[in-house]
C-alpha positions as a LaTeX table, in Angstrom:
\begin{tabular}{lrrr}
\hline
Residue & $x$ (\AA) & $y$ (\AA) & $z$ (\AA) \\
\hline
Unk1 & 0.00 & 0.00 & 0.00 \\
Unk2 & 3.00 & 2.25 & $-0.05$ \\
Unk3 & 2.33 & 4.69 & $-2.97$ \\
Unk4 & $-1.24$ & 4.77 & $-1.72$ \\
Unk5 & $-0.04$ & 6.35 & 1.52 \\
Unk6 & 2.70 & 8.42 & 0.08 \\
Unk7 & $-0.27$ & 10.30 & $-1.21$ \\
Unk8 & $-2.90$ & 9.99 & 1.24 \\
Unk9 & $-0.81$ & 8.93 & 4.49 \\
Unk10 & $-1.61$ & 12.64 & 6.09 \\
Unk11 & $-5.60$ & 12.26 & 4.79 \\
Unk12 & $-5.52$ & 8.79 & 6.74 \\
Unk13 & $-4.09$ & 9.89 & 9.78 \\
Unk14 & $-7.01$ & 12.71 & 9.84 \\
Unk15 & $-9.39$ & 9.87 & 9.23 \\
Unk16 & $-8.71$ & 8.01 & 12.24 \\
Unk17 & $-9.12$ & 11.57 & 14.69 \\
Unk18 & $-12.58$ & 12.12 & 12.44 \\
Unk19 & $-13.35$ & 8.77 & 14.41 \\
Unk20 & $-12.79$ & 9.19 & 17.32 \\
Unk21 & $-14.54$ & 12.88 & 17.05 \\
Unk22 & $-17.42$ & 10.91 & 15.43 \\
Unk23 & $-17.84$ & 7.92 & 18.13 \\
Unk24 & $-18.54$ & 10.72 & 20.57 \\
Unk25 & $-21.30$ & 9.77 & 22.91 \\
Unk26 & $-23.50$ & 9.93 & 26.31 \\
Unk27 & $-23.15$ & 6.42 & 26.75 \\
Unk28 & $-19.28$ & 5.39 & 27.40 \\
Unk29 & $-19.73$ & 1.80 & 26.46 \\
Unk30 & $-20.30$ & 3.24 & 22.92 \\
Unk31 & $-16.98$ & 4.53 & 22.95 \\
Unk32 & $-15.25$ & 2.02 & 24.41 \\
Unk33 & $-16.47$ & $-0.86$ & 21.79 \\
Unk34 & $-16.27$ & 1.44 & 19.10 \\
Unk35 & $-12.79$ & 2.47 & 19.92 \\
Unk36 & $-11.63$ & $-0.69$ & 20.80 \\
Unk37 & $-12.66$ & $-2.17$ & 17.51 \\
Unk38 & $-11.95$ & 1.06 & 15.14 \\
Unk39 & $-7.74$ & 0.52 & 16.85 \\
Unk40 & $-7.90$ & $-2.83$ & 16.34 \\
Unk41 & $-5.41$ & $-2.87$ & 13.43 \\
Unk42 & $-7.27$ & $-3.12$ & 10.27 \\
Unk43 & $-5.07$ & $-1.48$ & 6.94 \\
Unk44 & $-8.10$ & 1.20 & 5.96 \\
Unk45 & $-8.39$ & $-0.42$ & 2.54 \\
Unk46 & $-11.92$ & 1.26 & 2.20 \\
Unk47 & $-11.34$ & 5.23 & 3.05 \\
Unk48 & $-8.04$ & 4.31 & 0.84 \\
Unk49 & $-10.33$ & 3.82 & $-1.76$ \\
Unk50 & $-12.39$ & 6.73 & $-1.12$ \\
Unk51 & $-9.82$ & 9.20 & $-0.72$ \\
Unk52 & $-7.43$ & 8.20 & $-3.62$ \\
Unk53 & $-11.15$ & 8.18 & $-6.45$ \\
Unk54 & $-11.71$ & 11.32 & $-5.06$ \\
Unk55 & $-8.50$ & 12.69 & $-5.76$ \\
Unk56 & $-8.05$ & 11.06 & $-8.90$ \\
Unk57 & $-11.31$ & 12.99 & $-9.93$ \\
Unk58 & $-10.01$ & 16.28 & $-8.99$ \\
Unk59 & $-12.04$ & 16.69 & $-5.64$ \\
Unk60 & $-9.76$ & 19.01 & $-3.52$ \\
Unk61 & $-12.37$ & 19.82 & $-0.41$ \\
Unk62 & $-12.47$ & 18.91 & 3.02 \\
Unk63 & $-15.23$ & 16.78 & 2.61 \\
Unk64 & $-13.18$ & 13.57 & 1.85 \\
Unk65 & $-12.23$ & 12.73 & 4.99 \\
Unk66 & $-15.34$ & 13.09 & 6.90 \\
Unk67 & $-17.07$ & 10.51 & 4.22 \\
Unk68 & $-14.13$ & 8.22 & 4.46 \\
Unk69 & $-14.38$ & 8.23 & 8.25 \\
Unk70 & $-18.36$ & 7.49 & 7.68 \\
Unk71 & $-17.15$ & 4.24 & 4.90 \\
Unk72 & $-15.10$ & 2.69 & 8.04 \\
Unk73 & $-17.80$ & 3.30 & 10.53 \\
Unk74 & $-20.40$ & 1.28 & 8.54 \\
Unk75 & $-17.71$ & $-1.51$ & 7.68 \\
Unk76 & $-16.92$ & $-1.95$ & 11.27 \\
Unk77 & $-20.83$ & $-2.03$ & 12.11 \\
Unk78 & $-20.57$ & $-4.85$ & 9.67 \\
Unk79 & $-17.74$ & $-6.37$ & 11.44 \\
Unk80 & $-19.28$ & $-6.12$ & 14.86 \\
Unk81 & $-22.34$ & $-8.37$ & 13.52 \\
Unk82 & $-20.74$ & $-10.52$ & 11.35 \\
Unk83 & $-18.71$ & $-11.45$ & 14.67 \\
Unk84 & $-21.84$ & $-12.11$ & 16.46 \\
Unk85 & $-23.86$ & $-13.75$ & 13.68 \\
Unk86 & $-20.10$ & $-16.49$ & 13.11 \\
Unk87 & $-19.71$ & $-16.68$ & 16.95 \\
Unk88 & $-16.52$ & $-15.47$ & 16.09 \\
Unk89 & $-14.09$ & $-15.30$ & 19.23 \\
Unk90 & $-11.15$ & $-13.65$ & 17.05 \\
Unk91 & $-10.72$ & $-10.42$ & 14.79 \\
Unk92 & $-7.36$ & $-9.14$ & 13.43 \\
Unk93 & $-5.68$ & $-10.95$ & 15.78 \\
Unk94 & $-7.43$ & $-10.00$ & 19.54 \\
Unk95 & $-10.47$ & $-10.77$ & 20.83 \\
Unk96 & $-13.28$ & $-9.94$ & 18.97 \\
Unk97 & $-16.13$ & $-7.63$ & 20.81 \\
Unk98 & $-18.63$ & $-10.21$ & 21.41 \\
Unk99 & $-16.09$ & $-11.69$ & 23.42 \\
Unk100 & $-15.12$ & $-9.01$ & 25.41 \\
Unk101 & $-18.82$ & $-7.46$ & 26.14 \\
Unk102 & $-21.34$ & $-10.13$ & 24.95 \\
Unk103 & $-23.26$ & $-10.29$ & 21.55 \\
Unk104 & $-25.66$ & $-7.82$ & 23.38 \\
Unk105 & $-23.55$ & $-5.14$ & 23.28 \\
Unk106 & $-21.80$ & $-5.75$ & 20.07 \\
Unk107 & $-25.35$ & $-5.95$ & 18.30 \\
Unk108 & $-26.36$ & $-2.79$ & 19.50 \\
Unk109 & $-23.26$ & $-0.83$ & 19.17 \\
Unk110 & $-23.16$ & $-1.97$ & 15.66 \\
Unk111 & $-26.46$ & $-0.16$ & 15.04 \\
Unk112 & $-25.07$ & 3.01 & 16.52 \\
Unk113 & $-22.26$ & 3.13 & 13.91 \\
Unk114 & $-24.84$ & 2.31 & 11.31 \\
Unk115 & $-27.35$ & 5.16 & 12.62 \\
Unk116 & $-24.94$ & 7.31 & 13.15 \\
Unk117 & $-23.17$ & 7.09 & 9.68 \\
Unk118 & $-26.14$ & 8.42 & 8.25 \\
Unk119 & $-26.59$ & 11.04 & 10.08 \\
Unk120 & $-22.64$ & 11.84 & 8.94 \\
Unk121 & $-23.83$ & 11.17 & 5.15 \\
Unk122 & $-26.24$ & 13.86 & 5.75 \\
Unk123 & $-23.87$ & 16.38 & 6.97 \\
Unk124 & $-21.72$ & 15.92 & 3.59 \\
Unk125 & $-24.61$ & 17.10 & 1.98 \\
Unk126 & $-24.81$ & 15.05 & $-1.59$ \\
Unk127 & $-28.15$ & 13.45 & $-1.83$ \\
Unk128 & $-25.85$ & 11.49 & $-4.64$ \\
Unk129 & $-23.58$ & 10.22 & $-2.00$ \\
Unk130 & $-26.30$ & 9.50 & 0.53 \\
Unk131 & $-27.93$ & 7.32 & $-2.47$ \\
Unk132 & $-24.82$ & 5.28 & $-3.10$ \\
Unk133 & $-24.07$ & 4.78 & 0.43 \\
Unk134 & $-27.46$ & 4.04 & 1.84 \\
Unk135 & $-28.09$ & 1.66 & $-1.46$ \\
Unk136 & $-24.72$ & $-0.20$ & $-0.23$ \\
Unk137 & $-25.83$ & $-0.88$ & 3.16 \\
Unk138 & $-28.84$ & $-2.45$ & 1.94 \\
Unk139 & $-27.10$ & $-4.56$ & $-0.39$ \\
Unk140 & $-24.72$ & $-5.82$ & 2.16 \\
Unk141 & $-27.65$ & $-6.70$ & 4.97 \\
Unk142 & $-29.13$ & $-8.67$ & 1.90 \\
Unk143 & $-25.96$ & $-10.37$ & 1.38 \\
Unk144 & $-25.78$ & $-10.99$ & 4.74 \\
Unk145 & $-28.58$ & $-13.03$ & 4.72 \\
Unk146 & $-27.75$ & $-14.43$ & 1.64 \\
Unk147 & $-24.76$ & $-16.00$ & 2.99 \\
Unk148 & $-27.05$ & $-17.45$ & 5.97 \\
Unk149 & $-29.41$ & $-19.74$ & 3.65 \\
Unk150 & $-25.93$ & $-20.66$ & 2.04 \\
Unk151 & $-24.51$ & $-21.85$ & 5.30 \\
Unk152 & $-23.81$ & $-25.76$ & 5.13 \\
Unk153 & $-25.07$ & $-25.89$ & 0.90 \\
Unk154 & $-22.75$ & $-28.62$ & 0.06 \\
Unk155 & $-23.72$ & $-27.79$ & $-3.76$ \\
Unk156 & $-23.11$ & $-24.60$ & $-3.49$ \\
Unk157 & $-22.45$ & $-23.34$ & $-6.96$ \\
Unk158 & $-19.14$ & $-20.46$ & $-8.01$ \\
Unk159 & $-22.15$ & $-18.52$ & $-9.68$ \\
Unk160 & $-23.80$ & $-18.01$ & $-6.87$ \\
Unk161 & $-21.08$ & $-17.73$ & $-4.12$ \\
Unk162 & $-19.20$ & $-14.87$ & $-6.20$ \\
Unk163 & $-23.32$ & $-13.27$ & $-6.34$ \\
Unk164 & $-22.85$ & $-13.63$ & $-2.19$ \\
Unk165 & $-19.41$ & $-12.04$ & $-2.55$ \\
Unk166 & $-20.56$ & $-9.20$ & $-4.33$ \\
Unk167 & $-23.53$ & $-7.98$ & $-1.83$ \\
Unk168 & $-21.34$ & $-9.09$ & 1.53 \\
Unk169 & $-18.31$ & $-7.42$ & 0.85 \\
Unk170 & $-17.29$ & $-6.23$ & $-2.40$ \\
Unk171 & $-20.34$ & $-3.61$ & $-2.63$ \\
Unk172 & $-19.04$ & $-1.27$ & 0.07 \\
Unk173 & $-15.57$ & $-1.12$ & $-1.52$ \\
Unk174 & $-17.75$ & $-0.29$ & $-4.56$ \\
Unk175 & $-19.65$ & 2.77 & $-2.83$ \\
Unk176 & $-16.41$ & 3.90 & $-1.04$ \\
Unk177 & $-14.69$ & 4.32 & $-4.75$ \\
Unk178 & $-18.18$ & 6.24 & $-6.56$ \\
Unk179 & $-18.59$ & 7.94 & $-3.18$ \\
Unk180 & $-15.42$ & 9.53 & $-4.26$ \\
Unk181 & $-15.75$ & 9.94 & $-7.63$ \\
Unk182 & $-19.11$ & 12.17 & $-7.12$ \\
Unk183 & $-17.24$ & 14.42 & $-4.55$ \\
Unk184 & $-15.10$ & 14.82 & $-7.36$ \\
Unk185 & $-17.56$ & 15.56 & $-10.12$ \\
Unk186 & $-16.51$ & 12.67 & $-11.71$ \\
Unk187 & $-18.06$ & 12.19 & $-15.61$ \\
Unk188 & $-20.73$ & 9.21 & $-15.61$ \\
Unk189 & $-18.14$ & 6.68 & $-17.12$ \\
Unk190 & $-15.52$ & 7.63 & $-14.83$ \\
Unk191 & $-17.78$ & 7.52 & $-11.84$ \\
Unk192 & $-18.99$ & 3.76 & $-13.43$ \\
Unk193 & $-15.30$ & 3.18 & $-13.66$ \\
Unk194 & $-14.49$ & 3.63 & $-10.28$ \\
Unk195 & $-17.31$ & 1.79 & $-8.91$ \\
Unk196 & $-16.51$ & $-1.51$ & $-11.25$ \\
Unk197 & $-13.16$ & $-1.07$ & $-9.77$ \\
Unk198 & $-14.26$ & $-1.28$ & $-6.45$ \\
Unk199 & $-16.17$ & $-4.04$ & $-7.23$ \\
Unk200 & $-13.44$ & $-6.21$ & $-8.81$ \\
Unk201 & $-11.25$ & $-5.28$ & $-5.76$ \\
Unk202 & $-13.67$ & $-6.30$ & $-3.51$ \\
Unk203 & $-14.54$ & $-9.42$ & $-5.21$ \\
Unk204 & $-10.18$ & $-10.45$ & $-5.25$ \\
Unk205 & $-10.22$ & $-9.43$ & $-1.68$ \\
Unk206 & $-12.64$ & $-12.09$ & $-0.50$ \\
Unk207 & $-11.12$ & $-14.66$ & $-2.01$ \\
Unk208 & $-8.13$ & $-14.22$ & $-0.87$ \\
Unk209 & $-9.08$ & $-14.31$ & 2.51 \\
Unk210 & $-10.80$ & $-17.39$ & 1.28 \\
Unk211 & $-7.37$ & $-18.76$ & 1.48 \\
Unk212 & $-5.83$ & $-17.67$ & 4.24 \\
Unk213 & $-8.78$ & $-19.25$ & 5.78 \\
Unk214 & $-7.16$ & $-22.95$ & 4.22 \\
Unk215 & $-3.56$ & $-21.99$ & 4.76 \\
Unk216 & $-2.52$ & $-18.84$ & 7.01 \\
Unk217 & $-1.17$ & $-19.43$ & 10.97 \\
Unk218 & $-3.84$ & $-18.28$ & 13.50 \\
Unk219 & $-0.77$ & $-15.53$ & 14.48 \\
Unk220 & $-0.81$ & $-14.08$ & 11.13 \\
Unk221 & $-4.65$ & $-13.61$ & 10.10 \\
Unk222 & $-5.66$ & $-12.91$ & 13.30 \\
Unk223 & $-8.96$ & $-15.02$ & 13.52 \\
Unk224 & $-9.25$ & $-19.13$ & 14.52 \\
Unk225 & $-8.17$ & $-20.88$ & 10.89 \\
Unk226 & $-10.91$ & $-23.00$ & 9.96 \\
Unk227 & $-13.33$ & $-21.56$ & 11.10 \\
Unk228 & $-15.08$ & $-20.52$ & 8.04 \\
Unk229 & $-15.25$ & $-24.32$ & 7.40 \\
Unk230 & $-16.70$ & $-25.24$ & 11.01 \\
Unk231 & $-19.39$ & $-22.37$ & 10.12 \\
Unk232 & $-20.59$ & $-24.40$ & 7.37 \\
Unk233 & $-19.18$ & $-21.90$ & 5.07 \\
Unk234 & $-18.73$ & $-23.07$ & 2.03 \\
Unk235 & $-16.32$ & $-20.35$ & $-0.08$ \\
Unk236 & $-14.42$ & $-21.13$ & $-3.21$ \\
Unk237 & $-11.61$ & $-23.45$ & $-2.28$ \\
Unk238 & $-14.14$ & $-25.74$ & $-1.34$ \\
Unk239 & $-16.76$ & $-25.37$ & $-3.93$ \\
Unk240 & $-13.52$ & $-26.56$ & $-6.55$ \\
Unk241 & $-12.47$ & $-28.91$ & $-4.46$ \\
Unk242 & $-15.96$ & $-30.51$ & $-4.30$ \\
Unk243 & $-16.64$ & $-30.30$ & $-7.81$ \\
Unk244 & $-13.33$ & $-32.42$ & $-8.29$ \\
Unk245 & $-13.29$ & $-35.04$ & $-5.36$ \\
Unk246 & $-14.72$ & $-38.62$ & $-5.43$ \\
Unk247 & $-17.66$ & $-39.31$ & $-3.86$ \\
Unk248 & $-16.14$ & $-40.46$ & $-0.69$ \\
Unk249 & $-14.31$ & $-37.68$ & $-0.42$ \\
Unk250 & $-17.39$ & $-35.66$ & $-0.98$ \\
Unk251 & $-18.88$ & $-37.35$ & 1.97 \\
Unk252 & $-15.68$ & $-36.85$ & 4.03 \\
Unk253 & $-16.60$ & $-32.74$ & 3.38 \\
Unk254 & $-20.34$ & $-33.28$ & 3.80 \\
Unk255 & $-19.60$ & $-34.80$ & 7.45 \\
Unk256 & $-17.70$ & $-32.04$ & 8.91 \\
Unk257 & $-19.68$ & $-29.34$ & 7.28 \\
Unk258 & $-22.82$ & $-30.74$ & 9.16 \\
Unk259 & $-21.01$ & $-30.68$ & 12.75 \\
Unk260 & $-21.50$ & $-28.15$ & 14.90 \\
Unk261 & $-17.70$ & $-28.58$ & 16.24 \\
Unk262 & $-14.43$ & $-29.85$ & 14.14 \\
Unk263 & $-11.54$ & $-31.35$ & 15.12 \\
Unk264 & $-8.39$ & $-30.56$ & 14.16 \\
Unk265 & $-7.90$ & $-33.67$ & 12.36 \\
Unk266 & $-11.00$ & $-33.54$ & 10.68 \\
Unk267 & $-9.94$ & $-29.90$ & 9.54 \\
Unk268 & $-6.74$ & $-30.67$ & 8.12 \\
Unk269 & $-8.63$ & $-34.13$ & 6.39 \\
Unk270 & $-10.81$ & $-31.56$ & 4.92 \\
Unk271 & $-7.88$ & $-28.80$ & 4.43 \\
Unk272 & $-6.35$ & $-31.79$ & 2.59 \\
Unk273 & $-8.52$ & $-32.12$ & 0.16 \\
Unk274 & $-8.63$ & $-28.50$ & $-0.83$ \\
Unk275 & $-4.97$ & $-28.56$ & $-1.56$ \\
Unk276 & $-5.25$ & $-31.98$ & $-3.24$ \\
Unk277 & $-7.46$ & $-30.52$ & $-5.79$ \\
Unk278 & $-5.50$ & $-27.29$ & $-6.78$ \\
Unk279 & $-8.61$ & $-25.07$ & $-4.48$ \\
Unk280 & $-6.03$ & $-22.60$ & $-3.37$ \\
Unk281 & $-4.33$ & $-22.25$ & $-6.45$ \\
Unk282 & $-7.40$ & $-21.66$ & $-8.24$ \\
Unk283 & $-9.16$ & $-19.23$ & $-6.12$ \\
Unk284 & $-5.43$ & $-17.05$ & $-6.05$ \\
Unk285 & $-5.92$ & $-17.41$ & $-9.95$ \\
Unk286 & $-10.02$ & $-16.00$ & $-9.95$ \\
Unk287 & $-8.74$ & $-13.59$ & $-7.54$ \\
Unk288 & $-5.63$ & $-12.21$ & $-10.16$ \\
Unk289 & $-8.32$ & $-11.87$ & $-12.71$ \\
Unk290 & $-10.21$ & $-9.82$ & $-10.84$ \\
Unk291 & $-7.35$ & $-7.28$ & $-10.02$ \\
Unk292 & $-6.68$ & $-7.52$ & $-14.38$ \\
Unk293 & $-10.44$ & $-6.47$ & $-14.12$ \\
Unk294 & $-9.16$ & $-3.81$ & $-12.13$ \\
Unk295 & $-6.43$ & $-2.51$ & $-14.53$ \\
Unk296 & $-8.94$ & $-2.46$ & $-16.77$ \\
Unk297 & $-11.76$ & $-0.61$ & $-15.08$ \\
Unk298 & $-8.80$ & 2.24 & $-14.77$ \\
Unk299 & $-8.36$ & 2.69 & $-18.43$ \\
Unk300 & $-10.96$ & 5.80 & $-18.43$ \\
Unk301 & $-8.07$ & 7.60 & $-16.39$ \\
Unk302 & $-4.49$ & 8.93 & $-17.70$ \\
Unk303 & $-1.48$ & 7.27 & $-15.94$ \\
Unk304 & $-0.91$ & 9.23 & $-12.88$ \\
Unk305 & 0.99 & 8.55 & $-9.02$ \\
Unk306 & $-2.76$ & 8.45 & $-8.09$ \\
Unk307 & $-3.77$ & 5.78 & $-11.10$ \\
Unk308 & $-0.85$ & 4.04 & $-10.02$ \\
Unk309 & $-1.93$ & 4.05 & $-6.47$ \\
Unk310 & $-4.72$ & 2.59 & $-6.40$ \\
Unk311 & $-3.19$ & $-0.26$ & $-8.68$ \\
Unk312 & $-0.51$ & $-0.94$ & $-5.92$ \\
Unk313 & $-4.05$ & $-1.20$ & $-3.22$ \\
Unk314 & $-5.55$ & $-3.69$ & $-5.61$ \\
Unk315 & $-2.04$ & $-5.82$ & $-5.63$ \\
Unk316 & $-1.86$ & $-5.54$ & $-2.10$ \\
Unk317 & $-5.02$ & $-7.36$ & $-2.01$ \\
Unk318 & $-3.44$ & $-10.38$ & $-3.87$ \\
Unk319 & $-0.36$ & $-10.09$ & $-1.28$ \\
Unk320 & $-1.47$ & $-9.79$ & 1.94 \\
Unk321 & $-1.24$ & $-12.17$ & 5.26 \\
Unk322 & $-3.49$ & $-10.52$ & 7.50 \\
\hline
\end{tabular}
């Protein structure tokens, strides 16, 4: 992400004291959650976005910040449920918020961030903006629930796992990129262009942590490994590896994904499989398409430190540990 934050490093640092200006509240446990989760080491891949589309498009006003500050506050409202929803006990490394404080208080904290980054949205003042945004969160509480019915769909086909990618995750990356491109008065087919790039980056980013999921060290992803799999979540290493394994194998996958606990041995059985069948390899290789997609979606733009930026972010997707 270096030539990303040569240009934006000073724009970033302002984002993080816009949050903590922004979690201000009556109620300290607001705060505290908020804070604790907002510090909790995540790389800022989504103001990035917004900040560097903005730029690109000219915008030079001090609204950027603010509306990249409101991008990370719904993302970690997303976080904070998707912890709670996975009974996840791990994010980025410490414990997650649900652990610390209960599912309670991580439920309802998450709604704060998502109430109060609209109110933020309306204080930018771009009924565009407010559109994109607001049209985002929908999509993602849609994917959301998407991903639930999936949960444990043994037949789960690439079609419509990359549809669940798309709503869950790759949508607000998406919105963060067009957010930026209207605050810059960006030209229809530029602002499309920045929004398809968004999307492809999302898209690679997913899958990627797809694979960390299958092969990173607890220490550097920061969340239990496996535990997508004990979830009953079946994401694309698996879906090739099942479309390539015999039928006892098949039934060896089916087995664990119905348990409501897995053993380590039954993880690395099923972790076996995956790399038996190339599933790793191939969901690196969807993933590098998506960041040519990428490339591509930034043709609309002359080559520039800020063109180039945002290709090094959409590498560093393909790169990443953590």
């Amino acid at each position: 992400m270096q030539a990303a934050l040569n240009i934006i490093g000073d724009d970033l640092k302002n984002v993080e004291l816009q949050f903590r200006k922004d979690l201000e509240s009556d109620v300290p446990l607001i705060r505290k959650v908020g804070e604790y989760v907002l510090s909790s080491g995540g790389k800022r891949v989504r103001p990035a976005l917004l900040l560097l589309s903005a730029r690109l498009c000219g915008y030079q006003g001090e609204q950027a910040v603010p509306l990249a500050s409101v991008v990370e506050f719904i993302h970690t409202a997303t976080l904070l449920h998707d912890d709670v929803v996975d009974s996840a006990s791990l994010r980025r490394g410490l414990a997650s918020a649900n652990t610390l404080w209960g599912n309670e208080a991580s439920v309802l904290v998450g709604d704060f961030l998502f109430s109060k980054s609209f109110s933020l949205m309306v204080g930018v003042g771009s009924l565009d903006i407010l559109r994109v945004l607001s049209d985002a969160t929908t999509v993602i509480a849609e994917g959301e629930v998407m991903q639930l019915l999936c949960t444990g769909e043994i037949d789960l086909s690439e079609e419509r796992y990359i549809s669940v990618v798309r709503s869950k995750t790759a949508i607000l990356m998406s919105a963060a990129c067009e957010a930026g491109a209207i605050l810059g008065g960006a030209a229809p087919e530029q602002r499309k262009a920045l929004a398809d790039f968004g999307m492809s980056l999302g898209i690679a980013f997913q899958l990627m942590d797809d694979t960390l999921d299958y092969v990173a060290s607890e220490e550097e992803f920061g969340k239990c490994i496996g535990h997508d799999l004990e979830e009953g979540k079946i994401t694309l290493p698996l879906i090739h590896a099942l479309r390539h394994c015999t039928g006892d194998e098949r039934s060896i996958i089916e087995a664990v994904v119905e348990k409501d606990e897995m053993t380590v041995e039954e993880f690395r059985a099923v972790s076996g499989l995956v790399k038996k069948y190339d599933g790793i390899t191939y969901t690196v290789d969807a993933a590098c398409r998506y960041i040519d997609d990428c490339r591509n979606h930034l043709d609309r733009f002359d080559d520039s430190p800020l063109t180039n930026a945002l290709l090094d972010l959409s590498r560093y997707v393909v790169t990443r540990n953590h």
